[in-house]
C-alpha positions as CSV (number, residue, x, y, z in Angstrom):
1,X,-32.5,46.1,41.2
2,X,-32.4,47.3,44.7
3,X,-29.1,48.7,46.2
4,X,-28.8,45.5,48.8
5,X,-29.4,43.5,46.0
6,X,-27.2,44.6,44.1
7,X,-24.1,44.4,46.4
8,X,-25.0,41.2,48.0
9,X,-24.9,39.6,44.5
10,X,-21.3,41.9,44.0
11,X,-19.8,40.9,47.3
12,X,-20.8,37.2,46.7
13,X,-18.6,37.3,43.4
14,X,-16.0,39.4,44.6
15,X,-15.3,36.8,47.4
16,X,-15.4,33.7,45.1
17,X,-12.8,35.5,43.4
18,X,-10.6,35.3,46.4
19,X,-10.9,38.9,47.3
20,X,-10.9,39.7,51.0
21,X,-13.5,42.5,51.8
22,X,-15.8,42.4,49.1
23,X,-18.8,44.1,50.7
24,X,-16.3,47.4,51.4
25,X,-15.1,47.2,47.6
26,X,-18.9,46.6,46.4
27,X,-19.8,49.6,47.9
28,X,-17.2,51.6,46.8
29,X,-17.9,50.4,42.8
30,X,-21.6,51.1,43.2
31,X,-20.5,55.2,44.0
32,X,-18.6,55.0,41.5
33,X,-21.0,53.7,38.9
34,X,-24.3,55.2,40.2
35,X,-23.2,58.2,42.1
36,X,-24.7,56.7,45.1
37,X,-22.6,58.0,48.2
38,X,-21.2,54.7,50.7
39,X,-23.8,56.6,53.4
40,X,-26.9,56.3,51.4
41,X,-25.7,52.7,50.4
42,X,-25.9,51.8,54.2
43,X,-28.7,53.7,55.0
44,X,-31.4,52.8,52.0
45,X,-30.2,49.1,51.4
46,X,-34.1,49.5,49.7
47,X,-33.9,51.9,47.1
48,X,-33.7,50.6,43.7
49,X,-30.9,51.8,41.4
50,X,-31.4,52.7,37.6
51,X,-30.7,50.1,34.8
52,X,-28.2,51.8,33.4
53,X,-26.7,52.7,36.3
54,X,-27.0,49.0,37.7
55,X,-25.2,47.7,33.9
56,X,-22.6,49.9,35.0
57,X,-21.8,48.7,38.6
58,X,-21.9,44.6,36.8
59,X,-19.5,45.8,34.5
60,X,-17.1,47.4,36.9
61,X,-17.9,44.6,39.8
62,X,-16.9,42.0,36.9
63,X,-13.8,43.5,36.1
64,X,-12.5,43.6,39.7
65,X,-13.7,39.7,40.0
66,X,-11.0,39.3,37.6
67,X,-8.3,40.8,39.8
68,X,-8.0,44.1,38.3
69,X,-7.3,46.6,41.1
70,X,-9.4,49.0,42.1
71,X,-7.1,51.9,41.8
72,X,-7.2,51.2,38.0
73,X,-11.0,50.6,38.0
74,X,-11.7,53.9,39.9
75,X,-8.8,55.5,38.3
76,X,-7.5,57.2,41.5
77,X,-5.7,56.2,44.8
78,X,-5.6,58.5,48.4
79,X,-1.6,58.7,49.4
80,X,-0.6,60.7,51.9
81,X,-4.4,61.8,52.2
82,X,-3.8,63.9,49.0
83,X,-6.0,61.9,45.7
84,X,-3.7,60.3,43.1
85,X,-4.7,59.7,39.3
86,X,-3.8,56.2,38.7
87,X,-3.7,53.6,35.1
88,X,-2.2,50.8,34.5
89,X,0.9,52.5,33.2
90,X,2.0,53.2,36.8
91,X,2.1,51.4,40.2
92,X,-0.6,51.7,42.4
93,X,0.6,53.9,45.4
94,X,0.4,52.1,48.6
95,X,0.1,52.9,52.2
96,X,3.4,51.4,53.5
97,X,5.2,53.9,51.0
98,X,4.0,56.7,53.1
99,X,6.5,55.1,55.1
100,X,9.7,56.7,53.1
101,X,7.4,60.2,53.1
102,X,7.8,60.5,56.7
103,X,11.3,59.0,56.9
104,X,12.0,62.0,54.5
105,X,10.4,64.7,56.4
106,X,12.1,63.7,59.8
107,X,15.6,64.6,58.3
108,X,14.6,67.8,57.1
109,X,15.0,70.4,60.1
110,X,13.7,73.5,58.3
111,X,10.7,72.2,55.8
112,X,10.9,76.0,54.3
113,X,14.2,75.7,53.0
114,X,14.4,75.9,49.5
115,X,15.0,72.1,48.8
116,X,15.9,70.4,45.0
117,X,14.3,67.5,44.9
118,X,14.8,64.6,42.6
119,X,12.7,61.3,42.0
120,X,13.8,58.4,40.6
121,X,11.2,56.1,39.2
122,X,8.1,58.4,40.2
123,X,5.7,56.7,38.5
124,X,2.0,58.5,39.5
125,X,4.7,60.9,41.0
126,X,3.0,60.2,44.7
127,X,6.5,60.3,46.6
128,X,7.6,63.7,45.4
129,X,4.0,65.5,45.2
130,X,3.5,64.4,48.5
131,X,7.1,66.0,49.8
132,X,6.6,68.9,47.9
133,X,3.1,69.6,49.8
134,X,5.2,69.5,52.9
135,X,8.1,71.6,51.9
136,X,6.4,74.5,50.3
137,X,9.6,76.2,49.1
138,X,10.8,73.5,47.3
139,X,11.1,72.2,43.5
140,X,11.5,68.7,42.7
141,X,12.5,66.7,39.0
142,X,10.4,63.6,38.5
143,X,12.7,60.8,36.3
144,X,10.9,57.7,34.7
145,X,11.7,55.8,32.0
146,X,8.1,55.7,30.7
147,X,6.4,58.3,28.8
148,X,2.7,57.2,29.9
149,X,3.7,57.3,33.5
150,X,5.3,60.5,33.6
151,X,2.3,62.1,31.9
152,X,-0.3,60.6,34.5
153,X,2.4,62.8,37.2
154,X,2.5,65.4,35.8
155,X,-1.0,65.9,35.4
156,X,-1.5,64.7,39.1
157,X,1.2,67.9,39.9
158,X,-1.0,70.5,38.2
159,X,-4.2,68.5,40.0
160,X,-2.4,68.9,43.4
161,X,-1.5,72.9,42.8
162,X,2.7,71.7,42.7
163,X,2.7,72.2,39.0
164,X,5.2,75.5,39.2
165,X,7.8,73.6,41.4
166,X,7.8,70.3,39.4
167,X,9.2,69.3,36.0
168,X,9.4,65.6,35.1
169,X,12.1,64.2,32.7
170,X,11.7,60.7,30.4
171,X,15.4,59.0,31.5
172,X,17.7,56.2,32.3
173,X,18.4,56.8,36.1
174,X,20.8,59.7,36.5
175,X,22.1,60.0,32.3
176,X,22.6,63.5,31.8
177,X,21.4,65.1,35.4
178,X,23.7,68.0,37.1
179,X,24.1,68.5,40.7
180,X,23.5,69.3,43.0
181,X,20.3,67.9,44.7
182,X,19.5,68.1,48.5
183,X,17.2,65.0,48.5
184,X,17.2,62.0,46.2
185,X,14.4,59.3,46.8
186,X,13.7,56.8,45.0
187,X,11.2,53.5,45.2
188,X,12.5,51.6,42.3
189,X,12.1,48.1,40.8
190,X,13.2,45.4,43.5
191,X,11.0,42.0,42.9
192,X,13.9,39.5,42.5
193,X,12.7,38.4,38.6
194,X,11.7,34.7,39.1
195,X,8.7,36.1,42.2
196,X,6.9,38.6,39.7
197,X,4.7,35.2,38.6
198,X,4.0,34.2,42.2
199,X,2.6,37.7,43.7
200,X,-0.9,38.6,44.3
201,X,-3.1,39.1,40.3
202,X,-3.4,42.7,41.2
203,X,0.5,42.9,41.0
204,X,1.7,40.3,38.2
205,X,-1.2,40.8,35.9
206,X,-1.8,44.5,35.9
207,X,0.9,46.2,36.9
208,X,3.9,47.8,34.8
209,X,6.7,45.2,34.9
210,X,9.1,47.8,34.5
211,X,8.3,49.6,37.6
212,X,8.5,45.9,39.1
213,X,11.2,44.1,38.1
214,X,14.8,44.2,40.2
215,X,16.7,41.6,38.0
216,X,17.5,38.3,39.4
217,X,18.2,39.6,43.2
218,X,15.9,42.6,43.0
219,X,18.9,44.6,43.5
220,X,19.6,46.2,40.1
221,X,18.6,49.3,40.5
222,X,20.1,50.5,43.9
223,X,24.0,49.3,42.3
224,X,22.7,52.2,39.7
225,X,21.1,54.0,42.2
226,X,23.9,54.5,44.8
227,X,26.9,56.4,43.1
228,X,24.1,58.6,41.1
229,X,23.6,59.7,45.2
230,X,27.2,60.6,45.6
231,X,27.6,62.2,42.4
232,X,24.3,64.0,42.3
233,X,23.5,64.9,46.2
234,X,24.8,68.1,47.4
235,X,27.8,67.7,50.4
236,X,25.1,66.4,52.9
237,X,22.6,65.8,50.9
238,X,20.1,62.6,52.2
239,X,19.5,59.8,50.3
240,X,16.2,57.8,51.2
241,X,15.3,54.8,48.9
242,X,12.2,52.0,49.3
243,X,13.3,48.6,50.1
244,X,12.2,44.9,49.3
245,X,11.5,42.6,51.7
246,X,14.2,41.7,53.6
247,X,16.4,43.7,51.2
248,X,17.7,46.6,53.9
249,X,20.9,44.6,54.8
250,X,22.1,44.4,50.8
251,X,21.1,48.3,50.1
252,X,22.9,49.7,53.1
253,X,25.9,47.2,52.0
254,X,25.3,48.6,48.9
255,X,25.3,52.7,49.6
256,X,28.0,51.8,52.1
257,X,30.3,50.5,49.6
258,X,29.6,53.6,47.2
259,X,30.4,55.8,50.4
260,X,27.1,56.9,51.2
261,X,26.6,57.1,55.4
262,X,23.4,55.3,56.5
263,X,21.6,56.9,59.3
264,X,18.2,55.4,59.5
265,X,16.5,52.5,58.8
266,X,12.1,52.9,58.8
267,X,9.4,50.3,59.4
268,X,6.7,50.1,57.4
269,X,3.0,49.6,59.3
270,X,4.0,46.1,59.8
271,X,7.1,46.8,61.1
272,X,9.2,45.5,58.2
273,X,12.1,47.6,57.5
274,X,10.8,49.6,54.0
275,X,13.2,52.7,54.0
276,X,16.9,53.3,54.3
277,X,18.5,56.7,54.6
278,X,21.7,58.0,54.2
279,X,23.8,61.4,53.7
280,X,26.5,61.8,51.2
């Protein structure tokens, strides 16, 4: 089949499946599949594509229909313009999470200091790798409770040159961790239980429920989350933690009540409060 074929007949099933932008994500399965750069695909809508390679794109293209997401199809996601290794055993990094990145590096008046790090739930490990590329004196500890994930971060640490300055740790929040850190971050589980059913396929189907799942107000893991700040953060050490939907008001009460200060409060790109910072 020809390339424009090929994507018109892609697109077409992608948006029956209720998945906006169809022709973009078409495009970006047939590179994948054929090797076929997005450039060529615009400019040589003509050329025909090889039967294998055309077996491959249907395959993928049918498995995005069914609300996989594409990060787990192409096995990768861009964060913090720095490439990510993703599976289904982590969440898919997105962009308003770049959000707590820059929160981060807006409190730190000398990014050569030599910083400790520490990461609670780090999943692909996109949050830390992506501070540590900034700070390049500093060392940082990745904590998860799974296995799988911490594997796929550290192997995106020695992918992104930070192997040397990370380690990563299979844990249960803060069980067995020393002080003293000068950053703790954190984007944890906080969809309230009962709403994991009622999110978008890509989210309730495919991804780890562990990594999504707050308990019954979403709120779980920052009543963990906040005294492991006091006891683990150096004296003014900043605390920066991802945030729910309207879920800002109830950390900062939170932190506040386990005498953490709060000093900021971020917007994601829609303007919805997504970080809150504090120092101990």
């Amino acid at each position: 089949m020809r390339i424009g074929d090929l994507l018109r007949e892609a697109a077409g099933r992608l948006a029956e499946a209720g998945i906006d932008g169809g022709q973009r994500e078409a495009r970006l399965l047939l590179q994948a599949a054929a090797d076929i750069p997005v450039a060529t695909q615009i400019a040589f809508p003509e050329r025909a594509v090889e039967t294998a390679a055309a077996a491959r794109f249907h395959a993928l293209a049918a498995r995005r229909a069914r609300r996989e997401p594409m990060a787990h199809i192409l096995g990768r996601r861009e964060f913090w313009s720095l490439t990510f290794k993703v599976t289904a055993d982590t969440l898919d990094p997105r962009p308003d999470s770049e959000t707590l990145v820059q929160a981060v590096l807006d409190q730190i008046p000398d990014r050569a200091a030599p910083l400790r790090l520490v990461d609670f739930g780090t999943g692909t490990g996109c949050l830390l790798l992506a501070l540590l590329h900034e700070l390049p004196n500093a060392a940082g500890l990745g904590i998860d409770a799974s296995a799988a994930a911490l594997a796929v971060a550290q192997e995106n640490a020695h992918a992104l040159g930070l192997g040397s300055r990370t380690s990563f740790r299979q844990g249960d929040w803060d069980d067995g961790l020393v002080p003293a850190f000068d950053i703790l971050l954190s984007n944890p589980p906080y969809i309230p239980s009962g709403d994991i059913a009622v999110l978008q396929p890509e989210v309730a189907s495919f991804e780890p429920r562990l990594a999504l799942d707050g308990g019954a107000e979403g709120l779980i893991a920052y009543r963990r989350l906040a005294p492991a700040a006091v006891r683990l953060l150096a004296e003014g050490g900043l605390a920066a933690f991802e945030v729910g939907l309207g879920q800002a008001d109830s950390v900062i009460g939170i932190c506040q009540a386990a005498r953490l200060r709060h000093i900021a409060t971020a917007g994601d790109l829609g303007a919805v409060p997504r970080c809150v910072l504090f120092r101990k």
